[in-house]
C-alpha positions in Angstrom: 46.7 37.6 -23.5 49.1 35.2 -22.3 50.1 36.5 -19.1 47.4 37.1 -16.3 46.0 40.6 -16.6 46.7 43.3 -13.3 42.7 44.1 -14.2 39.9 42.6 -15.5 36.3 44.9 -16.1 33.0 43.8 -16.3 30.9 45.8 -18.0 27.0 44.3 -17.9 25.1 45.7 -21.6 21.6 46.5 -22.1 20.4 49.4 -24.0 23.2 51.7 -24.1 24.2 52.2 -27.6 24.4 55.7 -27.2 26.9 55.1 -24.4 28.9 52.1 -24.1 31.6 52.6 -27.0 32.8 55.7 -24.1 32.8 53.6 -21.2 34.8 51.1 -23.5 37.4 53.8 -24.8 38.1 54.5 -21.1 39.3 51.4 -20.6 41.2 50.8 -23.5 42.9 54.5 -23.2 44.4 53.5 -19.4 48.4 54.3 -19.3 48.9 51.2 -17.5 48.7 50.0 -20.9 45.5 47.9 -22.3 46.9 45.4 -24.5 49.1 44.1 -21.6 47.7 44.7 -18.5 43.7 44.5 -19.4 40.6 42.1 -19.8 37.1 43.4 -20.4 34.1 40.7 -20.5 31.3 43.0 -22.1 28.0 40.7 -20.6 24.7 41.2 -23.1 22.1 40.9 -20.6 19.5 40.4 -23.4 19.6 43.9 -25.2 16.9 44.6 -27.8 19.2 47.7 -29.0 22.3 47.6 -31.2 24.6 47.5 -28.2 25.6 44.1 -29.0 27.2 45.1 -32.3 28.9 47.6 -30.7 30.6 44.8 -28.6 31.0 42.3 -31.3 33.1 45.2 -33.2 35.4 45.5 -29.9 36.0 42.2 -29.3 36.7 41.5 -32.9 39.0 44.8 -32.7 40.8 43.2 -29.9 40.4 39.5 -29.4 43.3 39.0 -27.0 41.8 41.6 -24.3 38.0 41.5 -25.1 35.5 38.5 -24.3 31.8 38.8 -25.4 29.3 37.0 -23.3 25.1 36.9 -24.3 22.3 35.8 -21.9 19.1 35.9 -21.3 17.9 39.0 -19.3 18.4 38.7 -16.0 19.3 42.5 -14.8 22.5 43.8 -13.7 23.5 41.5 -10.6 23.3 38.5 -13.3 25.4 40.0 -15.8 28.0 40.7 -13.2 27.7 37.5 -11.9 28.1 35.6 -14.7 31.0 38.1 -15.8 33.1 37.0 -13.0 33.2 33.9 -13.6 35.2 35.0 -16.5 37.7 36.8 -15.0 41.1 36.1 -14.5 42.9 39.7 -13.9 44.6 40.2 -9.9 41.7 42.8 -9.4 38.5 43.8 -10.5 36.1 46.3 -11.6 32.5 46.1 -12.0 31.8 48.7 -14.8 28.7 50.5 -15.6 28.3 50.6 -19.1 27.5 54.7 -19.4 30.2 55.5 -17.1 33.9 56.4 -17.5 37.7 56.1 -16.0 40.3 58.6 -16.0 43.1 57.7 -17.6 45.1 57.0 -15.2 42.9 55.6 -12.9 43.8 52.0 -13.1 47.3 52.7 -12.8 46.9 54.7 -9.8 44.3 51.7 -8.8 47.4 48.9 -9.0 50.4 50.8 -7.3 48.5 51.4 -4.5 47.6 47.8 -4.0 51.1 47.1 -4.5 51.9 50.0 -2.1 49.8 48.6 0.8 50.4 44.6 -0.1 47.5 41.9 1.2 46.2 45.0 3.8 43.4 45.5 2.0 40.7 44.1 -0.7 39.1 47.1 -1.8 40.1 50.4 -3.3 38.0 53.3 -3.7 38.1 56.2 -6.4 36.9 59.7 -5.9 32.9 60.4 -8.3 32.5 62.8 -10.2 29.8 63.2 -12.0 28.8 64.4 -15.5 26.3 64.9 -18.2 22.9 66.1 -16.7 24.9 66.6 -13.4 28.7 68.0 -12.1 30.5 68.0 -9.0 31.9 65.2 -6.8 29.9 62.6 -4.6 27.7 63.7 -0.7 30.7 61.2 -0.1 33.6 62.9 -1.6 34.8 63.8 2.1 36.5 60.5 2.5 39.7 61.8 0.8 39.9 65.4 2.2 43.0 63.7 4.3 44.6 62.4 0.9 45.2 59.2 -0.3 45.2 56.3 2.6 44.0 52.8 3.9 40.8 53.6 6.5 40.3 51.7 9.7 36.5 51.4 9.9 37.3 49.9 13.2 37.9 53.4 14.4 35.3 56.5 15.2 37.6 58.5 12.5 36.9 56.3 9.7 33.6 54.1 10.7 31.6 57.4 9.0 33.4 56.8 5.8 31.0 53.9 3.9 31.7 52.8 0.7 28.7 51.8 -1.4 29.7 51.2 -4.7 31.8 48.4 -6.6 31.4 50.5 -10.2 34.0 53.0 -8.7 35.8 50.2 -6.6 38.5 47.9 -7.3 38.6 44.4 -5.8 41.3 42.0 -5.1 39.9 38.8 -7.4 40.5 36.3 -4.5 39.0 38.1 -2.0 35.8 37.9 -3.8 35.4 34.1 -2.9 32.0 32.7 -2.6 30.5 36.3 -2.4 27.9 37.3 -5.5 25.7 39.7 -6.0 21.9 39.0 -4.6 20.2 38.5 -7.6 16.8 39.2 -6.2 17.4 43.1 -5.2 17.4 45.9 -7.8 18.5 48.2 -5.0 21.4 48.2 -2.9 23.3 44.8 -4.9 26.5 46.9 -4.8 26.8 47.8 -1.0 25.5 44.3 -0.4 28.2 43.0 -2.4 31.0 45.2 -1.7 30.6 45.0 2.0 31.1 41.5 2.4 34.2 41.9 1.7 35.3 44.9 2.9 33.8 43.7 6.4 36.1 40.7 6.5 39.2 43.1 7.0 37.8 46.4 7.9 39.8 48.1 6.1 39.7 49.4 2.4 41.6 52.3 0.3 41.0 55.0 -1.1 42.6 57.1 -3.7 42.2 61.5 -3.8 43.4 61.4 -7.3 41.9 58.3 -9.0 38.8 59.3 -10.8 35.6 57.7 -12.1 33.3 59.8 -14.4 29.4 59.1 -13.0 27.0 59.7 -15.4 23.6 61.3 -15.1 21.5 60.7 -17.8 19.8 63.9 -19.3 16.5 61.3 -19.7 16.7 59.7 -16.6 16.6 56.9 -18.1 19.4 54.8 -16.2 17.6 52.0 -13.1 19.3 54.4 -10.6 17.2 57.3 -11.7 14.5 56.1 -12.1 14.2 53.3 -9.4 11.6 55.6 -7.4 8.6 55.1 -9.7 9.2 51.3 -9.1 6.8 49.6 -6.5 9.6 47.6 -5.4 11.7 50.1 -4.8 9.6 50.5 -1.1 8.9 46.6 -0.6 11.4 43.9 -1.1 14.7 46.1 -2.0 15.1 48.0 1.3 13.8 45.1 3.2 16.9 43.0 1.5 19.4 45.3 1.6 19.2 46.9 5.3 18.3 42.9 6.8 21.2 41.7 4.6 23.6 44.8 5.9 22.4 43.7 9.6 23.1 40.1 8.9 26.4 40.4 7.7 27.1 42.4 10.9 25.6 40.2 12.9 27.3 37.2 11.5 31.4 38.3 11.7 30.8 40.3 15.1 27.2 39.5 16.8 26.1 42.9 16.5 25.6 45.8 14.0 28.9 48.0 14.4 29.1 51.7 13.9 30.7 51.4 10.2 27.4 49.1 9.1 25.0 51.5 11.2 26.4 54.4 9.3 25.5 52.6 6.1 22.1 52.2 7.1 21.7 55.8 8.7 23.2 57.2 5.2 20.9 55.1 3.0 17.8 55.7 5.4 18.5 59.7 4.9 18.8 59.6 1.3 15.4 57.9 1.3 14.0 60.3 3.3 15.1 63.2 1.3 14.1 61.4 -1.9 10.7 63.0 -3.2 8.4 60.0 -3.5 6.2 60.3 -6.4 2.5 61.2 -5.8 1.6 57.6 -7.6 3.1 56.1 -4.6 2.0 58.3 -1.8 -1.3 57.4 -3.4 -1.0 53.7 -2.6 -1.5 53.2 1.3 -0.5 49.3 1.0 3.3 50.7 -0.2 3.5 53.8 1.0 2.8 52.9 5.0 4.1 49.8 5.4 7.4 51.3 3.7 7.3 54.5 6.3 6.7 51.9 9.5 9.6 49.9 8.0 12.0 52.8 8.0 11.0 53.3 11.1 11.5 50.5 12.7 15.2 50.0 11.1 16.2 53.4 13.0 
């Protein structure tokens, strides 16, 4: 590609075979017109299945748009890590490798950035999810008033927290030193994604850009099946909400409504997750991990 692409997508691999050429296709299909407009870096984090063939065939299939990266396994904060220091497009999206964009989604994505110039960093597309599961997002009622920038600086919008960056586009530069915490294997996106959107307050979001979620039928995917994971109760909350109150902290010297409504929303998914018996079982994880909740309310 010789000009700089609007978008570029990373997509971290490993184990998705049955998956990943969709989540490819999406991208390629976009109206804003692939060949032209799009870069994908497809990052093998170490697969043992035959995902990386599947990439090797799409970056032979289109060597101009499609770079193929291979490292050691590292998990997904890595992979995206390493991705972005690939990229070149004016935005970016951090894909999931089972999931899927509308068609027009990153077309919708790009005039609204141009629509609302340096104002924002972040733009955020409505979830929908599919396979094992339909419907829209718990957090689908962010763009009930249409398609707008939200002041989080503002009781209207300070309820209206954006958690993922798989759904989200980003403005490249405004990434800057930020990277994914490479330690946590819960909570890396709204870690991530909150730097940045803290630094203006502000972020978009679109009522008619749409990104396909996928629920695996074999819960097979880290998000489904993080709960049977010891550190699931341990270091990753510990990481994530002290990390959230940091950031705070650090930008305004104390933990303002839009982060305390982060932490209040993750809290009470938590608490409505059924924790499995195994872990109930274990009184070094399970009370430590109750107390800890605790004392972050």
């Amino acid at each position: 590609m010789e000009k700089q692409p609007k978008v570029s997508v990373i997509i971290p691999v490993y184990n998705v075979e049955a998956y990943l050429a969709e989540t490819v296709d999406s991208v390629i299909g976009q109206t804003i017109g692939f060949k032209d407009n799009i870069e994908v870096i497809l990052v093998n984090d170490g697969s043992p299945d035959n995902s990386g063939e599947i990439c090797e065939k799409y970056r032979d299939m289109y060597p101009d748009n499609i770079r193929y990266v291979i490292k050691e396994n590292g998990g997904v904060s890595s992979a995206r890590n390493l991705g972005f220091e690939y990229a070149t497009g004016e935005y970016v999206n951090f894909l999931d490798s089972d999931d899927v964009w509308a068609p027009d989604a990153f077309e919708k994505a790009y005039k609204f950035y141009k629509k609302h110039g340096e104002a924002i960093d972040v733009i955020a597309s409505r979830i929908q999810f599919f396979d094992a599961a339909s419907g829209w997002h718990v957090l689908d009622y962010k763009y009930k008033k249409g398609s707008r920038v939200l002041d989080l600086t503002t009781d209207a919008d300070c309820n209206h927290v954006q958690l993922h960056v798989t759904s989200a586009f980003v403005r490249r530069t405004a990434v800057k030193d930020y990277r994914f915490n490479e330690k946590v294997k819960y909570g890396e996106d709204a870690l991530f994604i909150s730097e940045i959107i803290l630094d203006k307050m502000k972020y978009g979001v679109i009522d008619d850009c749409i990104f396909y979620y996928r629920k695996r039928a074999d819960q097979s995917s880290v998000t489904q099946s993080q709960k049977f994971r010891p550190d699931f109760y341990t270091e990753s909350p510990r990481i994530y909400y002290y990390g959230m109150i940091e950031q705070s902290k650090r930008r305004f010297g104390e933990v303002v409504p839009y982060v305390q409504n982060i932490l209040a929303y993750d809290i009470g998914w938590r608490i409505r997750t059924n924790i499995p018996q195994a872990v109930l079982e274990i009184p070094e994880i399970y009370e430590p991990y109750m107390e800890f909740l605790r004392e972050i309310v």
